[in-house]
N, C-alpha and C positions, 0 to 999 in steps of 0.2 A: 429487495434482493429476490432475485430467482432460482430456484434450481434445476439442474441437469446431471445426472446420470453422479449423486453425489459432490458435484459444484456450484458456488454460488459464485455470480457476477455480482457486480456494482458496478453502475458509471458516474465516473466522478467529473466533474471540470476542473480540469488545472486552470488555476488564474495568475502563474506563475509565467513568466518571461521562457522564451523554448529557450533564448541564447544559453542564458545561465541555470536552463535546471534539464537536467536529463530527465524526463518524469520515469522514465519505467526504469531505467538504471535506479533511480533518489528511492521508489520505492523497495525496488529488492535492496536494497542496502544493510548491510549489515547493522548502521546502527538502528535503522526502523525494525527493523528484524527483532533483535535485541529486545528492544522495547515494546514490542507486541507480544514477546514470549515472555517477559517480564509481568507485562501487565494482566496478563491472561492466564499465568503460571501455568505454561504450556511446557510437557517436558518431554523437548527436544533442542537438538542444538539449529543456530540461525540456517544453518546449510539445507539441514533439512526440512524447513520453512519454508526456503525458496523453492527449494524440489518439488512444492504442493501448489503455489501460485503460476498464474499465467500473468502476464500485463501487455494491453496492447494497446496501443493508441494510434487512434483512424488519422491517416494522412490528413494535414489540413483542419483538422480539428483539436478541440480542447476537451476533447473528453475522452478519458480511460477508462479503458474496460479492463477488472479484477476479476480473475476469476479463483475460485481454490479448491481445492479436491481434496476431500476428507471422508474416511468413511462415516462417520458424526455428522450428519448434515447442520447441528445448533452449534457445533466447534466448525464448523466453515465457517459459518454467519457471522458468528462472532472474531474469527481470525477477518473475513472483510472489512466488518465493523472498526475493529480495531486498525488496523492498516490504514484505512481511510481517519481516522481520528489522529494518529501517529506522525504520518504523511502530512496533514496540512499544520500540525502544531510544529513540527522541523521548519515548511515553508511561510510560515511565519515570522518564527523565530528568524528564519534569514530573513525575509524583507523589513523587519521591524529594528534588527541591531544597529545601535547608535554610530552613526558616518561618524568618520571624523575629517576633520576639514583641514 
């Protein structure tokens, strides 16, 4: 992670299909949200979670840039940290649930 002007990035690779996953929509999501402010007993609500995060992702690529603005530089880190940890246990959890045939 790095910092800027009280935000940190991460780049992460999606290894998830673009058809079926929005990444920067799946990330802001309310139920990753949720679960970052959950896990991090973070107290605010999801809304203004997202108001703190950036997500971009470069054309033609698989890799997303997070970034989040906090005045707490070790609660950015940790809300990246957490986001990226949330985010691929969701895209898991969908590529792994049992087909049924």
């Amino acid at each position: 992670a790095t910092f800027s002007n009280n935000a940190t990035e991460k780049h992460l690779h999606n290894t998830g299909n673009k058809e079926r996953i929005k990444k920067t929509e799946k990330i802001k999501s309310e139920s990753v949200m949720n679960k970052v402010i959950e896990n991090l007993n973070l107290n605010m609500k999801p809304g203004q979670l997202v108001k703190s995060i950036n997500v971009v992702s470069e054309s033609k690529s698989t890799v997303l840039k997070i970034s989040v603005s906090s005045e707490n530089p070790q609660q950015a880190v940790d809300i990246v940290n957490e986001i990226e940890k949330v985010f691929f246990e969701r895209i898991y959890e969908l590529y792994n649930k049992p087909r049924k045939l």
